[in-house]
C-alpha positions, 0 to 999 in steps of 0.5 A: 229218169227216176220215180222222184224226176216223174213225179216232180215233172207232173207236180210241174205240168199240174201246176202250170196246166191249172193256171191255165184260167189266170187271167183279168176278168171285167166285172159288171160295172166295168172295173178291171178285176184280176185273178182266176175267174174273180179272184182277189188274188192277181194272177202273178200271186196266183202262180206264185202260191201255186208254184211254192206248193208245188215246191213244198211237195216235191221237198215232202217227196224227197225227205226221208223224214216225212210222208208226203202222201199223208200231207196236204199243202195249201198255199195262199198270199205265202201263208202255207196250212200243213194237213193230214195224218203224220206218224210221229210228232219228230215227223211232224216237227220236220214237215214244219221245218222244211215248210218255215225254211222254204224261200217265199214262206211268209207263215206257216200253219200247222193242223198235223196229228199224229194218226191213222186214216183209213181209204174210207176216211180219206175216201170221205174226206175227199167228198166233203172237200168236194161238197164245201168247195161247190157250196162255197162257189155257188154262194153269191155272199162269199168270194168262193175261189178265195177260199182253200178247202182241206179236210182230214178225218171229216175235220174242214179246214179253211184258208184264204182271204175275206173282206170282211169278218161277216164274209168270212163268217159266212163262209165257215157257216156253209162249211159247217152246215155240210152233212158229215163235217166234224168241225170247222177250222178258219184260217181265212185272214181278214183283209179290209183292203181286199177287192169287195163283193159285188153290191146287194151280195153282202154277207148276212147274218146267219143266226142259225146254229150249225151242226159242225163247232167252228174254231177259229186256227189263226191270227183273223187279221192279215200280217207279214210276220213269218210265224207258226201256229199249231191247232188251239182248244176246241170249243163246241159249244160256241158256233163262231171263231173264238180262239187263236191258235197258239205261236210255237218257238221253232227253235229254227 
């Protein structure tokens, strides 16, 4: 069995093993919820998603053209945001292209630089990935498990689902209030739709400045239309999403 058959079987039982936790839960008033432990995703989108990571990592693995190991790949609801370091800007082209031609796609988001991080930084990175995703399961004013975490160069990035934008907010507030975060990006899409928090757990206003400046990485509102965006303008001086990141023409 070669290298690539063994890891790609791992990626597999990874995979199946963590979804292990997708089943409908009851909320306290007795309404049926699903998802992973309250979730608003359901439990069938759940292993989709997971399965299409899956899926885009083993194509990182097998392509000449890319390093799989630098790029981290977050699924949610189809929407796929590509992170990390490439070594060339042709690399990165190729990770995009591979990711918008994969079946079951709906966006792609690219955050992809051409740069170097160290063990220590990616040592870091990983603590603070660990520290925002604790913060944000232990908020009651935020859906915790609807929120991807990535982090690059102490760099956060966020994807997901919020109902709401002063949810949404709150989360990127938690983020950014971390010790050592760099800056904030928001992908979280808004979905008025979504399953609400439970009552009296409404986000609050957070008038506070944070350390961290906060950009807001694509469109706010949730769409079908398959598209990519690349990183917009950083604005440090304003402390919530201000600018959409910018579509690109592929030429795919």
């Amino acid at each position: 069995m070669t290298r690539t058959s063994l890891t790609i079987g791992a990626l597999a039982l990874w995979t199946l093993t963590g979804l292990t936790a997708c089943v409908p839960t009851d909320s306290p008033d007795g309404a049926a919820t699903s998802g992973i432990m309250g979730e608003r995703r359901s439990p069938e989108a759940a292993i989709e998603d997971n399965m299409l990571a899956m899926k885009l990592r083993s194509y990182y693995m097998r392509s000449d053209k890319v390093s799989a190991a630098n790029i981290n790949v977050s699924v949610y609801q189809g929407a796929v945001l590509l992170t990390g370091t490439a070594a060339s800007q042709a690399e990165i082209d190729s990770a995009i292209a591979i990711a918008k031609n994969t079946r079951g796609v709906v966006k792609v988001h690219s955050e992809l630089k051409v740069q170097h991080a160290s063990f220590s930084e990616h040592t870091k990175d990983a603590w603070l990935t660990n520290e925002v995703k604790i913060r944000l399961l232990a908020d009651e004013q935020v859906r915790g498990l609807d929120i991807k975490v990535e982090t690059t160069k102490t760099i956060v990035y966020l994807t997901g689902t919020a109902q709401s934008a002063a949810e949404r907010n709150r989360a990127v507030e938690i983020a950014r209030k971390v010790g050592g975060v760099k800056e904030v990006v928001s992908y979280i899409e808004i979905n008025p739709k979504s399953q609400p928090l439970s009552p009296g757990s409404e986000p609050k206003t957070d008038k506070t400045s944070g350390p961290a400046p906060v950009r807001m990485g694509g469109p706010g509102e949730a769409t079908k239309a398959p598209e990519i965006t690349t990183p917009g303008t950083p604005s440090p001086s304003q402390p919530a999403p201000i600018q959409p990141g910018a579509p690109i023409a592929s030429g795919f």
